[in-house]
LUMVOKE-891948 format. One line per field, with one value per residue (C-alpha): residue number from 1; residue in three letters; x negated, y, z negated. Coordinates in steps of 0.2 Angstrom, whole numbers, plus 5000, padded with zeros to 4 digits. Layout:
BEGIN
lummi: NUM	...
sevo: ALA	...
xx: X	...
yy: Y	...
zz: Z	...
END
This chain:
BEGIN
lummi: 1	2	3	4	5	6	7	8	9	10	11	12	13	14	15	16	17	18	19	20	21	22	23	24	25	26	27	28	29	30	31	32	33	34	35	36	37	38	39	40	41	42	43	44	45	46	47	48	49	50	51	52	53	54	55	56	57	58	59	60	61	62	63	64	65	66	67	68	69	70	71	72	73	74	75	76	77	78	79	80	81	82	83	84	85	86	87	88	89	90	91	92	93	94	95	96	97	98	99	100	101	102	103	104	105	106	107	108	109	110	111	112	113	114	115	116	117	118	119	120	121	122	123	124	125	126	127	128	129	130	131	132	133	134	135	136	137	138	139	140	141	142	143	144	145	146	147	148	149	150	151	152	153	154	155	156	157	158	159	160	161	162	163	164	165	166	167	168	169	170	171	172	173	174	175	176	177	178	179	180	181	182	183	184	185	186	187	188	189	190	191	192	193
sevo: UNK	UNK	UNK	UNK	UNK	UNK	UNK	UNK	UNK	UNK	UNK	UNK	UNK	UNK	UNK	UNK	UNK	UNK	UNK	UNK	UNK	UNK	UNK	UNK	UNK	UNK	UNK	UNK	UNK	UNK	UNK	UNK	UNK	UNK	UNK	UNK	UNK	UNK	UNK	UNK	UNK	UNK	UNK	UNK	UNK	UNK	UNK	UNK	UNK	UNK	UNK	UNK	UNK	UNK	UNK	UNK	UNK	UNK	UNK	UNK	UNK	UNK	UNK	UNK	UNK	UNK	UNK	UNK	UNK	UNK	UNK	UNK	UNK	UNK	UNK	UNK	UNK	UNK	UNK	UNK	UNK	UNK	UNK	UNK	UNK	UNK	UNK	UNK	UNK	UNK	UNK	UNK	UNK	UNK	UNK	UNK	UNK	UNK	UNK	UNK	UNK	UNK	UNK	UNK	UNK	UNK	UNK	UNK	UNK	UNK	UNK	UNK	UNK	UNK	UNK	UNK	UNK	UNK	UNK	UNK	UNK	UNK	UNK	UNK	UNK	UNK	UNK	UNK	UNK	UNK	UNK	UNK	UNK	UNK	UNK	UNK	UNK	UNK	UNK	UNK	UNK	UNK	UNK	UNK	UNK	UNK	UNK	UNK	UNK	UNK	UNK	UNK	UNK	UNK	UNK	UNK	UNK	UNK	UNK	UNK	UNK	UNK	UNK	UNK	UNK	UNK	UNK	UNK	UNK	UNK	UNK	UNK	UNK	UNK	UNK	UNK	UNK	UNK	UNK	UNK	UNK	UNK	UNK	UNK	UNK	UNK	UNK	UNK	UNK	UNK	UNK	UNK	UNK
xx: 4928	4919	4929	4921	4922	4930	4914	4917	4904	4896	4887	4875	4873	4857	4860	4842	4841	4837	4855	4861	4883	4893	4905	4914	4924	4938	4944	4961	4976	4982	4996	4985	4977	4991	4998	4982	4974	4973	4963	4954	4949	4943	4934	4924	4921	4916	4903	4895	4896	4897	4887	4875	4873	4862	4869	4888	4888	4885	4896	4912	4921	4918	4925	4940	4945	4944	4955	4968	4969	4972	4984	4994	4991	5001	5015	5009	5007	5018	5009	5008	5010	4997	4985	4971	4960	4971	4970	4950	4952	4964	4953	4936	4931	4918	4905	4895	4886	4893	4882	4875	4892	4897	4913	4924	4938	4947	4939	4955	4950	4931	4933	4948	4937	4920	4911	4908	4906	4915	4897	4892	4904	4903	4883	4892	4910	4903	4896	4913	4923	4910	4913	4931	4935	4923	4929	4947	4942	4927	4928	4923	4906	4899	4901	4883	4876	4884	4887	4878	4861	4866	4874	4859	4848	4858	4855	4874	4876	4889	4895	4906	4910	4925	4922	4923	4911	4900	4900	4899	4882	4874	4861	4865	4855	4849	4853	4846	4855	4847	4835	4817	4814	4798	4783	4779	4767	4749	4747	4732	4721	4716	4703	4689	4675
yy: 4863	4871	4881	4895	4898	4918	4929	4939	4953	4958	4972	4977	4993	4992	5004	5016	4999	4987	4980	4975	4977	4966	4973	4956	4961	4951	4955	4964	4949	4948	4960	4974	4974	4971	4985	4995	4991	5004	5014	4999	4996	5017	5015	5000	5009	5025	5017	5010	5026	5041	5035	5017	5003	5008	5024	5018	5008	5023	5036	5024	5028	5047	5042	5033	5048	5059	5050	5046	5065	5070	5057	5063	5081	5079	5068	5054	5045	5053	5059	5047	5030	5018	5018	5007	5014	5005	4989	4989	4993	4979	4966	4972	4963	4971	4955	4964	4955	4959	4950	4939	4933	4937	4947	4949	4963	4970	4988	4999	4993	4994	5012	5014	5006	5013	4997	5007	5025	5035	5038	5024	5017	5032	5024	5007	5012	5016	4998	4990	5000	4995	4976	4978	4987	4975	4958	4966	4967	4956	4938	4930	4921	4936	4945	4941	4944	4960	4968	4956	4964	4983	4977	4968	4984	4989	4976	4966	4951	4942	4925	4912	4911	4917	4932	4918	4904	4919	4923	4907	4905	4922	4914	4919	4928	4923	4934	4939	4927	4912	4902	4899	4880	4879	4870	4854	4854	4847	4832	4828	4812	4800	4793	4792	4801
zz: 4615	4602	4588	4579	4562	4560	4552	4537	4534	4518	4515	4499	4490	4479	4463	4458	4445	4458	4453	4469	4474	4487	4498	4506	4520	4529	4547	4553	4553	4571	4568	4564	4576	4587	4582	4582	4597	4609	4595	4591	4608	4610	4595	4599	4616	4610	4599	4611	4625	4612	4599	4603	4595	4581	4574	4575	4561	4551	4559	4562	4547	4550	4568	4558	4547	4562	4572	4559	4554	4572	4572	4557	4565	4580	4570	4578	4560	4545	4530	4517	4529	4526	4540	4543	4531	4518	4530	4527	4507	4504	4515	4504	4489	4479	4471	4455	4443	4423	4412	4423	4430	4447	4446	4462	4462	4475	4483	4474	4459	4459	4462	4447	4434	4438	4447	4461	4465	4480	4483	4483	4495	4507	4509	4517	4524	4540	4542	4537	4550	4563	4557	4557	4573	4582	4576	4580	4597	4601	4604	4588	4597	4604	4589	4580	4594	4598	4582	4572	4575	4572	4556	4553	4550	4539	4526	4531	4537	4544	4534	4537	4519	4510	4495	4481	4492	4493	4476	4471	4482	4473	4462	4444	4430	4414	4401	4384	4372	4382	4372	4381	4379	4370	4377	4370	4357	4359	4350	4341	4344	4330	4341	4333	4341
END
């Protein structure tokens, strides 16, 4: 029997710069979803009914936020409990490179120290929601080939690796204080000609 490895998904905001951001996302715990999944399951239905395949990984957050609010609406969810919007922000690492270092922090933070903008986010959310309702309800093999090729047109991909295995495999930059090695110098024949 074969075991798979649980796939993580990261996702890459690319600043005006060319400066590129990481998004590292881990899935639900079991008790999440547990306690989630009838909405889970409707969701990753309705993506694939309502929406398709290609446009749901940029519409599920929007779905999310809906759904929550008419939840909260009908007193079905109290104002002010955590939902599972707070689920996704506490299982997403944000991987920025600060002078030349690969920094991870966790999402709340990235946004209370400026690393990443609301707007900035708002570009990817939709593909993180997609990733997290799926692998909550999806067998974990038939998720790259479910999931795995929308995501994929996005610019995410789906990794076995855990946010600091990744960061550690993001090639890093040199920086201005590093010193060029200077070529050899020529030297000079005392051959006679």
């Amino acid at each position: 029997m074969k075991i798979d490895k649980k796939l993580n998904f990261v996702s890459t905001i690319t600043r005006d710069d060319g400066s590129l951001v990481y998004l590292h996302v881990v899935p639900f715990p079991y008790e999440v979803v547990q306690e989630n999944c009838v909405m889970l399951g409707n969701m990753f239905h309705n993506f694939f009914t309502s929406v398709g395949a290609t446009g749901a990984p940029r519409v599920a957050a929007m779905m999310l936020r809906n759904i929550l609010k008419a939840r909260q609406d009908t007193g079905g969810v109290p104002a002010g409990e955590p939902t599972l919007v707070d689920d996704i922000q506490r299982l997403t690492t944000v991987i920025f490179n600060d002078n030349g270092v690969w920094r991870p922090v966790p999402l709340e933070t990235a946004f209370k120290q400026a690393v990443i903008s609301p707007d900035e986010y708002r570009e990817v959310e939709g593909e993180v929601v997609f990733f997290m309702v799926a692998s909550a309800i999806q067998k974990a093999n038939l998720i790259a080939g479910t999931v795995g090729k929308a995501l994929d047109m996005y610019s995410g991909q789906l990794v076995s690796l855990s946010a600091t295995a990744f960061r550690d495999s993001l090639p890093t930059s040199k920086t201005d204080t590093d010193t060029p090695t200077p070529p050899a110098p020529q030297e000079l024949s005392y051959i006679p000609s």
